[in-house]
N, C-alpha and C positions, 0 to 999 in steps of 0.2 A: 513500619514499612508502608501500610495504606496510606497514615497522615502522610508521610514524603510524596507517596505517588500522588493523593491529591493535592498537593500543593503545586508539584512540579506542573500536574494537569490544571491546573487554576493557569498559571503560569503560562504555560502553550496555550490554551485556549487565548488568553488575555493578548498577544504576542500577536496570534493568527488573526484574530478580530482586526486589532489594530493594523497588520498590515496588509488583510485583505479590502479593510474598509476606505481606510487614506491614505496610503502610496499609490502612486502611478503606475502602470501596468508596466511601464520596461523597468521600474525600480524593482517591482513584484517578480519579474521574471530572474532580478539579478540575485535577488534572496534565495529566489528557487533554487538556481542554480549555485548559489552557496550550498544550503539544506543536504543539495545530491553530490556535492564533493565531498562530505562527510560521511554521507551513506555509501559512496564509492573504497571512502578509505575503510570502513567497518566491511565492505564485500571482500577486499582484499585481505584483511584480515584474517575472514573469515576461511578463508582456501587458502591460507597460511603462508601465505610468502612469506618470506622471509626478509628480518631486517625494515629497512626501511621502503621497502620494494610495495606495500602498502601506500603510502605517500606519494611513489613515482605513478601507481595505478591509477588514485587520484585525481593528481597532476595529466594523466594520459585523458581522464574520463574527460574534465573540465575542460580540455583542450580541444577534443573531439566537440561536445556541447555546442563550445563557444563558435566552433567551424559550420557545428548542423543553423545556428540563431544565422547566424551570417549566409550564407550561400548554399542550404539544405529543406529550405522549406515546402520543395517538391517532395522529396520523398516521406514529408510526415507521415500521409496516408500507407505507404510502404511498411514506415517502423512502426505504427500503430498496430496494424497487421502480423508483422514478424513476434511482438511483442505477446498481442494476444495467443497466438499459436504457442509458445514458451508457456503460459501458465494453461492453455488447455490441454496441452499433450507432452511436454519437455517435463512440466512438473509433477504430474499425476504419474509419471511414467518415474522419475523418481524415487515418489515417495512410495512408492509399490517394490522398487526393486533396491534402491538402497544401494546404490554403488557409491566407493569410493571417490567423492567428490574434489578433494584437494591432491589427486595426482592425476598424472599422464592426462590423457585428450578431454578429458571432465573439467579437468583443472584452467586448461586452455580455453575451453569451449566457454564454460561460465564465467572466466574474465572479460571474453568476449561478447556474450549473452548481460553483462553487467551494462555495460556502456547502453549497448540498445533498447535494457528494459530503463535505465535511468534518463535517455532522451526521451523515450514515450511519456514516463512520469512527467519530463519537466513541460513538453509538447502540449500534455492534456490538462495538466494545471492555467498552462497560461489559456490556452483553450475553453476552459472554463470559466476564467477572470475576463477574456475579453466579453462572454455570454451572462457577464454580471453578479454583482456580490450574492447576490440568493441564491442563484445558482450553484455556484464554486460550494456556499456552504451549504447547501442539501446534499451536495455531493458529497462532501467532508462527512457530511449528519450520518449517510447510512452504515460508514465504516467504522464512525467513532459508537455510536448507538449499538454495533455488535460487538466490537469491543468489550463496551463496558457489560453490556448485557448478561458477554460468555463471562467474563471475570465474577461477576456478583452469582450467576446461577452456578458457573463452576464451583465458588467457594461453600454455597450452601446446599447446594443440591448435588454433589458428585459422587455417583456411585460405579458408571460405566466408564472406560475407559474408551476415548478415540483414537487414541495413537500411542500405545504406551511406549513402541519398542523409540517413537520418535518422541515425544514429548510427555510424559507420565503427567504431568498433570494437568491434560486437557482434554475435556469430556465430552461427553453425548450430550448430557443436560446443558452442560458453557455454550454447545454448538447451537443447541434448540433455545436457548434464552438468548444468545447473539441474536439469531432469525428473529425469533417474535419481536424484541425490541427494535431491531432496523424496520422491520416491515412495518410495528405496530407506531413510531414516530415518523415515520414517513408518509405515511399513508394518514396520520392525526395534519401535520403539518402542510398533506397537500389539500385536508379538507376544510382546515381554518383558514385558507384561501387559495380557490383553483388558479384563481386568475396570474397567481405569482408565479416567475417563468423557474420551477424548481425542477430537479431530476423528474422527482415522481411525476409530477405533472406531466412534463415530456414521453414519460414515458403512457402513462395514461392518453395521452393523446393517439400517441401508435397506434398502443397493443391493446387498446379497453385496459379496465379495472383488473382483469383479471391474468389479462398477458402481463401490466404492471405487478402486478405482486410476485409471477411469477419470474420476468425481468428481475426484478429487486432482490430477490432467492436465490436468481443464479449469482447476482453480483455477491453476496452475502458466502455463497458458497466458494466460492475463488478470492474471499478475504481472508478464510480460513486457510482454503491452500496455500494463498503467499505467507501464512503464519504458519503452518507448518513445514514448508521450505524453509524457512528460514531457522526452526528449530530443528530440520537437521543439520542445515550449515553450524550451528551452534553445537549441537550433539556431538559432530565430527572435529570440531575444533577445542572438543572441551571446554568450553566456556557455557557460564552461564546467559549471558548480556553479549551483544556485539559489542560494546564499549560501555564506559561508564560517564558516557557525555551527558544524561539525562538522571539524575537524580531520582531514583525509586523505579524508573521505567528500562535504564539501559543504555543503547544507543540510540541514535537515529532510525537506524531499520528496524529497531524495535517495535517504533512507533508506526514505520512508513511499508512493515511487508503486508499488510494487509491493503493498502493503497496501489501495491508497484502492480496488481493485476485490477483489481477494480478498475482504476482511473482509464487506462486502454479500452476495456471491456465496454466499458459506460458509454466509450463516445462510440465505437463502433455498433452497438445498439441504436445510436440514436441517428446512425449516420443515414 
């Protein structure tokens, strides 16, 4: 199972490299907006529609995207906004109270809450790319870096449970080795050169050294919570994976719930 996952991860990495480094920003945005038509179809899955009504969600999400690129770009600053209030208060409220998420007005509301957090995503990616390849990836660094962090310290250091009723096998220790490693390669990477225009940096510019780390914490802390949203959507759907699109990893949202609140977060931090 590790080998698969590192391969696939060899793989995305190698993918993202390439087409953050040499495609052109509206071909970049057009990938994007691939990437979240599949994470749309694993949302809908996920709140169990039925049938192919997954597909039609989709088709709705991409449709909607396609209207915000063309004639919406006023209200970015709006869905940035709306977006970040979903993972400060919609999600923690949640994950605290556990209500049945694939029926009646829950069920409605998060198909709706989907589109708006998947335009923010796609918003702040190109957002990012238009503010340059190091950027986009320091950005990418602090999510992937906890990631990997909570997975290697979960595996060997797990003793405490963080969430068991929602994910049994994510920890206090996975959450404190996610932290250290985002903060401890962010914070390496923005000191091997200040001058490079990276998140940390920006954010070091703000808030001092020390608002930065604490910045970096919170983002760090609300990649967890789109991971563990997303392993209740999964809880409640009985499934293990939103999909099996991604060899050793899952789906799509697999990879992208710790990003769908960072990425909003990030910019309105720096805005």
């Amino acid at each position: 199972m590790l080998k698969t996952r590192m391969i696939t991860a060899i793989i995305l990495l190698a993918v993202l490299l390439l087409v953050t480094l040499c495609i052109p920003l509206k071909d970049f945005g057009v990938l994007i907006a691939l990437v979240l038509a599949f994470a749309a179809w694993e949302w809908g899955k996920l709140l169990q529609l039925p049938g192919i009504w997954p597909l039609y969600y989709s088709a709705l999400s991409s449709a909607i995207l396609i209207a915000y690129i063309l004639v919406g770009t006023t209200l970015g600053s709006l869905i940035s906004w709306v977006s970040s209030i979903f993972w400060i208060v919609v999600a923690p409220f949640v994950l605290l109270r556990k209500p049945i998420l694939a029926s009646g007005i829950w069920r409605g509301f998060l198909l709706v809450a989907g589109i708006v957090l998947f335009i923010a995503c796609w918003r702040t990616m190109v957002a990012a790319r238009v503010s340059g390849v190091i950027f986009i990836l320091s950005l990418l660094l602090i999510v992937c870096l906890a990631d990997i962090g909570a997975y290697f310290a979960g595996k060997y250091f797990s003793h405490h449970k963080l969430a068991p009723v929602i994910s049994p096998n994510k920890t206090w220790e996975g959450a404190i080795g996610g932290w250290l490693s985002a903060i401890m390669g962010a914070l390496l990477t923005f000191a091997a050169n200040p001058s490079l225009l990276t998140m940390t940096g920006l954010l070091v510019q703000r808030f001092g050294i020390v608002g930065a780390v604490l910045a970096l914490s919170l983002l760090v802390i609300f990649s967890i919570v789109g991971d563990l949203f997303e392993s209740l959507l999964k809880r409640q759907a009985s499934v293990k994976d939103s999909s099996q699109l991604l060899p050793g990893h899952g789906g799509v949202l697999d990879r992208i719930d710790g990003l769908l609140p960072v990425l909003p977060l990030s910019m309105l931090l720096l805005s």
